[in-house]
VMD Tcl script that draws the C-alpha trace (Angstrom):
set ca {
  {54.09 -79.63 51.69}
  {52.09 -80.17 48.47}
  {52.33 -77.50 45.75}
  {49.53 -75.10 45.36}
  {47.23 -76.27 42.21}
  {46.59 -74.12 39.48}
  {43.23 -74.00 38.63}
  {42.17 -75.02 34.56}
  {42.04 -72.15 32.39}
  {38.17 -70.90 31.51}
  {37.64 -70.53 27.91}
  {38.89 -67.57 26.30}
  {35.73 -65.38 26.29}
  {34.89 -61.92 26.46}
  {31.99 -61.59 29.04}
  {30.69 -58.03 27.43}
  {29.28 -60.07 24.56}
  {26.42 -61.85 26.75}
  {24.96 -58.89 27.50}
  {21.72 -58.06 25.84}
  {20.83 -61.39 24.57}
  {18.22 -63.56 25.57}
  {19.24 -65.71 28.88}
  {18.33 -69.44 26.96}
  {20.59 -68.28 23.93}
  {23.40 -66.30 26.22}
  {23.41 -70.04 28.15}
  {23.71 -72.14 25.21}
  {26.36 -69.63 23.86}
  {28.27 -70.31 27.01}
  {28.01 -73.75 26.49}
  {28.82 -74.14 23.36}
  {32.58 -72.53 23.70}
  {33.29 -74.27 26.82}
  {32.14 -72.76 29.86}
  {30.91 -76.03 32.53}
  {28.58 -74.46 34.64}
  {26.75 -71.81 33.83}
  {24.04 -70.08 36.36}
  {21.25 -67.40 35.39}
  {21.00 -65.34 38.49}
  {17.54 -62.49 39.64}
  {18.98 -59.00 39.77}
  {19.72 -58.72 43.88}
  {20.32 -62.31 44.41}
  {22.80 -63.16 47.60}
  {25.55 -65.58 46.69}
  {29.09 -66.66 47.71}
  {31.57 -65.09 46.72}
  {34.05 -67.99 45.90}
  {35.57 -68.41 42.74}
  {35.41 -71.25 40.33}
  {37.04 -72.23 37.14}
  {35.19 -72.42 34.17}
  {31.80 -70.89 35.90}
  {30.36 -67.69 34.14}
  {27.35 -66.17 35.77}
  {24.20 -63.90 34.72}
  {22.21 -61.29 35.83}
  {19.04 -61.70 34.10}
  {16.44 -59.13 34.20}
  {12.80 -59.97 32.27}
  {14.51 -62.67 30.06}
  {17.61 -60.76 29.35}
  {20.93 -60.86 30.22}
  {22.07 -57.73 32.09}
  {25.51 -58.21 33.48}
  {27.60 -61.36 33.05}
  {31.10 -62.29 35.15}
  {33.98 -65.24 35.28}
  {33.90 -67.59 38.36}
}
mol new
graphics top color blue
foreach p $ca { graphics top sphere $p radius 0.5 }
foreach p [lrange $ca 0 end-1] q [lrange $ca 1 end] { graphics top cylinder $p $q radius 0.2 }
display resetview
């Protein structure tokens, strides 16, 4: 049986310090120091619940970030 792979560490990031910026800065932050995908998400919005590497994700309410998580 093949090994179980270990998924790429995400960068090094503390998510606390997206909140309260503007969502076109927070994204290019994220960018910037490494993060691949990054998705701007409506307060409420349904999504999966799977995890992935190097995602971070944002709750953006009137333009602003409001709550910001890994995967």
């Amino acid at each position: 049986m093949a090994p179980i792979p270990t998924p790429p560490a995400g960068p090094e990031d503390s998510t606390d310090t997206y909140v309260g910026l503007e969502a076109p800065s927070a994204e290019r932050r994220a960018r910037e120091r490494g993060w691949s995908t990054v998705r701007s998400l409506p307060p409420g919005t349904i999504i999966t619940m799977e995890y992935l590497a190097g995602r971070l994700n944002f709750e953006v309410r009137d333009g602003r970030v409001t709550r910001c998580w890994k995967g």
